[in-house]
N, C-alpha and C positions, 0 to 999 in steps of 0.2 A: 756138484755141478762145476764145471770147467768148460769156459772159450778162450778160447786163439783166436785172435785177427789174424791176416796173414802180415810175415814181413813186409810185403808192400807196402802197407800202410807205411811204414818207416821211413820212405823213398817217396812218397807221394807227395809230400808239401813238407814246407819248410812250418808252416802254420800251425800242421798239426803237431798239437803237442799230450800227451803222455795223460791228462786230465779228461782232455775230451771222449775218452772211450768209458770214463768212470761214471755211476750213475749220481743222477745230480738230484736238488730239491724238484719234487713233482713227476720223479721217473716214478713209473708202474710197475709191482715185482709183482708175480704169481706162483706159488709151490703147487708142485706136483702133489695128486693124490695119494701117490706111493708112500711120503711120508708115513711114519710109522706112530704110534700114540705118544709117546714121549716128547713129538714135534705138534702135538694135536694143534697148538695155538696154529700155525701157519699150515697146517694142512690142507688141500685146494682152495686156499682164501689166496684173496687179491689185496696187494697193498698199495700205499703210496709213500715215497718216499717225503718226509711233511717235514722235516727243516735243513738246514742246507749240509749237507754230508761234509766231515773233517777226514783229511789224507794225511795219515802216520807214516813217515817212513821209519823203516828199519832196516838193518843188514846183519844179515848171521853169516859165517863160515869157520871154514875146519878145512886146516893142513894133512893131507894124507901121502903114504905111499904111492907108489906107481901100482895099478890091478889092486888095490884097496877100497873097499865103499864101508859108509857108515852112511845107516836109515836116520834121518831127524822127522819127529815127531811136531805136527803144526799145532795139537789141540790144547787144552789147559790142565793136559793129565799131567803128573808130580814130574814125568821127566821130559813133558812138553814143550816148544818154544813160547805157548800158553800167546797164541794168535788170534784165540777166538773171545767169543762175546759173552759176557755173563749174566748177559737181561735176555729174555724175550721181546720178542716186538722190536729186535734189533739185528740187522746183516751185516757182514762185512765180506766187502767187495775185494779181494786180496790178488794186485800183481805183482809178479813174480819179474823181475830180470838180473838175468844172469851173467855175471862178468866175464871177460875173456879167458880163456885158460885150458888144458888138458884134461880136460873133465867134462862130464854129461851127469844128465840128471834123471832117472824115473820117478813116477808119480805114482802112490799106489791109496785106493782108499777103499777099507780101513789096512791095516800092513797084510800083504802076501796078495791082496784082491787087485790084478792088473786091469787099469782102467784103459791104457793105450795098449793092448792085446786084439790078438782079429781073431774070426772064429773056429780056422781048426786049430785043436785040441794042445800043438805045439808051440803054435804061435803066440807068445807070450814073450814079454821083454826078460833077461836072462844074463846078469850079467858076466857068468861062469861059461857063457856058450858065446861064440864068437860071430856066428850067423845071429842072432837074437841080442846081442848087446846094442844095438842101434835101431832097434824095433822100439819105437813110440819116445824116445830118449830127448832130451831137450838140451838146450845149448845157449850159449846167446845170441847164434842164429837165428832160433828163432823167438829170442825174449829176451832185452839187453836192457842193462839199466836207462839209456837213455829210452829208450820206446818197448816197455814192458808190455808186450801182447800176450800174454798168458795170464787169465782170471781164474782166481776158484774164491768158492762164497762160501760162506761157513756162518752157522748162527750158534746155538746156546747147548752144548751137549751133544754136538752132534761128532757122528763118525770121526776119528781120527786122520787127516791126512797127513802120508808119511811121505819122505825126499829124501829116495837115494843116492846121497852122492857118489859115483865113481870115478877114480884116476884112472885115464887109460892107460895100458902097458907100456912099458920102456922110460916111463917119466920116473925119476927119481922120489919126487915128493911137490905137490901141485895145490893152490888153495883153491878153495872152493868155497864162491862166492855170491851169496843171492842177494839181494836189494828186496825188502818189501816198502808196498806202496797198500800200507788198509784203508780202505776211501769205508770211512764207519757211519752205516744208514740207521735212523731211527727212522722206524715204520708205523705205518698210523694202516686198519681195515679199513678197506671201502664194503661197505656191507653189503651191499647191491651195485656190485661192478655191472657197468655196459658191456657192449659185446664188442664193443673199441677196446676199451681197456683190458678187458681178456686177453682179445686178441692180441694185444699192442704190448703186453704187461711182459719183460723179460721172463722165463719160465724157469725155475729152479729145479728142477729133477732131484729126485733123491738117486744117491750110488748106486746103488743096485739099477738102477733104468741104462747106466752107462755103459754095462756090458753086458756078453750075453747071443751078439750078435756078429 
């Protein structure tokens, strides 16, 4: 699962600030039925966010060439940034902003599966191809440390999300720099959700519902 607000939001008020788009105590989360058995605990169950969520930050990056990418790993596998959560019954709400620089970022979940790709057969981000290297690609345009609009949520075992970093051409050697912000929800079932809180409840998609279309 991945939103964007748009950069607007950035420009819109001095007020808002970088928290307010995170889910707080008493937000409503809902998983998609897509989940798979391994996720059975939050499978089309409704929850509620039940004590007040804590914001981690962190920042990883890596010095590269100019036309060089290296994939970094978000999950808890052995060569992981180990970003995710190790209980059940727990989300973590993860944004993403990206510092100034000669570089771009794809998003792929789990690695080679392009999530920001459209549906003919070509169209896929690509960073060997010069038409398709800016297809779905992120910046801090549109996701900067001070006003991180890019979320991905991740809970206990789940898919890998991979971040490739790429220097563009002609740069000597460029860092690449991402700021995380993990807003870490403990989740409580509402056993008999409304048709409010359904409705109302953020919807978590599993990977697979993200492409395809």
């Amino acid at each position: 699962m991945i939103t964007q607000l748009t950069p607007l939001f950035a420009k819109a008020s001095t007020s808002v600030k970088p928290q307010d788009f995170f889910l707080q105590k008493g937000s409503w989360v809902r998983f998609s039925k897509e989940f798979p058995d391994t996720h059975k605990w939050a499978r089309g169950k409704t929850f509620v966010v039940h004590q007040e969520p804590i914001i981690v930050p962190y920042e990883n990056s890596y010095i590269l060439p100019g036309a060089d990418y290296k994939d970094v790993d978000l999950s808890n596998s052995t060569a992981g940034l180990k970003l995710y959560p190790e209980n059940e019954q727990v989300l973590y709400q993860i944004a993403l902003g990206f510092k100034k620089g000669d570089y771009l970022m794809h998003i792929y979940i789990p690695s080679g599966r392009y999530i920001y790709s459209l549906g003919y057969s070509s169209m896929y981000p690509d960073v060997t191809s010069t038409s398709n290297l800016y297809l779905g690609a992120k910046t801090s345009t549109e996701s900067s440390p001070e006003f991180p609009l890019l979320h991905i949520y991740a809970i206990k075992n789940m898919a890998a999300y991979i971040l490739r970093h790429y220097v563009t051409g002609g740069v000597d050697f460029e860092k690449c720099s991402v700021k995380f912000y993990i807003n870490k929800c403990e989740l409580r079932e509402i056993v008999t959700p409304t048709t409010e809180q359904e409705d109302k409840a953020l919807l978590i998609r599993y990977y697979t519902e993200l492409t395809g279309f």
